[in-house]
C-alpha positions in Angstrom: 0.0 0.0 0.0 1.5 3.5 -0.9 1.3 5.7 2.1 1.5 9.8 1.4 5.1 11.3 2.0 3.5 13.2 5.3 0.3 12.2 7.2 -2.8 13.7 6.6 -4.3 13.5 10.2 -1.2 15.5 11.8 -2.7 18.3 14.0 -4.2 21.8 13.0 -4.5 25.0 14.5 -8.0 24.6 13.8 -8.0 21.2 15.5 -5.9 22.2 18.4 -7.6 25.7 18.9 -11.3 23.9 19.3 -12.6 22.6 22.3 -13.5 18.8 21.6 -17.5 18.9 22.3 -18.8 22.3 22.1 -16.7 24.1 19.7 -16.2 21.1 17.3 -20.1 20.6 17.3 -21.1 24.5 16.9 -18.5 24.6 14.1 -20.3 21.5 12.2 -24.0 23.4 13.1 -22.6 26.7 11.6 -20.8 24.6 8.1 -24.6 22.9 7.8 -26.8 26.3 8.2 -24.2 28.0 5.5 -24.5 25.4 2.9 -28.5 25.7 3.3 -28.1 29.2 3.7 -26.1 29.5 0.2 -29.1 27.4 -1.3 -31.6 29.2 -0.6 -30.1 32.5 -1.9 -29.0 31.0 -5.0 -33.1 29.2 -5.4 -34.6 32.8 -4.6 -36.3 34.4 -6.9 -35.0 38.1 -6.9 -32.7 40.2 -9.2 -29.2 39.9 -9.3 -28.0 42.7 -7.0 -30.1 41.2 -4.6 -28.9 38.1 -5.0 -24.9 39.2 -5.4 -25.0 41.7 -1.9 -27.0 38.6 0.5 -24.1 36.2 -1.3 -21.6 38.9 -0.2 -23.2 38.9 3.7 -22.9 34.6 3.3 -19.0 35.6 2.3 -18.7 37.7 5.2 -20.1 35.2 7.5 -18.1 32.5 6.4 -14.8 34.2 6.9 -16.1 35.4 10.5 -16.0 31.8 11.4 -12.9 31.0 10.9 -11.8 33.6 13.4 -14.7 33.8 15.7 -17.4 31.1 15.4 -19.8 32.4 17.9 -20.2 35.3 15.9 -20.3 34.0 12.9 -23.6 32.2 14.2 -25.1 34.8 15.5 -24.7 36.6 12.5 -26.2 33.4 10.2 -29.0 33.5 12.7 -29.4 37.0 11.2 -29.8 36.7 8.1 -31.6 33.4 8.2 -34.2 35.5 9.8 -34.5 38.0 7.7 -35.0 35.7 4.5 -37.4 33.7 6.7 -39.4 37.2 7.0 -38.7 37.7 3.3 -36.5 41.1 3.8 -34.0 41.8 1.2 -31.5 44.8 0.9 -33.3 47.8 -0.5 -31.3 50.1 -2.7 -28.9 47.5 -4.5 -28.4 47.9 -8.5 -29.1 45.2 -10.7 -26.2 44.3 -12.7 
C-alpha cells in the first residue's frame, strides 16, 4: 500500500484551537446552516444585486467563522431571519 510522503491526520491549528465537544459541534452546526443558507439565496427568486449583496453577507459570514465562530452564528442567525421574513436589501443595483 502506498502511504503519502506526510500524514494527513497530523494536528491543525484549527484542531488544536477547538474545544472537543462544544466548539467542534457548533463549528459542524454553523458549516450545515451555511450550505442551506447558500441554497436558498441561489433558489430565490429576486434580481441579481439582490442576489450578489445577501451572497456577499454569506461571504462575510463564512470568513467570521474561521476567526470567531460564535459570531459567525449569531450573525447566520441574522440573516436566516431576515430571508425567513422575506427582507432583502433595499437600494442595491441590478447588474
Amino acid at each position: 500500500m502506498l502511504r503519502p510522503p506526510e500524514a494527513t491526520t497530523r494536528p491543525r491549528w484549527h484542531n488544536l484551537c477547538m474545544d472537543r465537544d462544544s466548539q467542534l459541534e457548533l463549528y459542524g452546526l454553523v458549516a450545515v446552516r451555511l450550505k442551506e443558507a447558500h441554497a436558498r439565496v441561489r433558489d430565490l427568486q429576486v434580481p441579481e444585486g439582490v442576489r450578489m449583496a445577501l451572497s456577499r453577507r454569506l461571504l462575510v459570514v463564512t470568513a467570521a467563522a474561521k476567526h470567531d465562530l460564535a459570531d459567525a452564528a449569531r450573525r447566520l442567525d441574522r440573516l436566516m431571519k431576515e430571508l425567513d421574513e422575506g427582507r432583502f436589501p433595499e437600494g442595491v443595483e441590478d447588474v
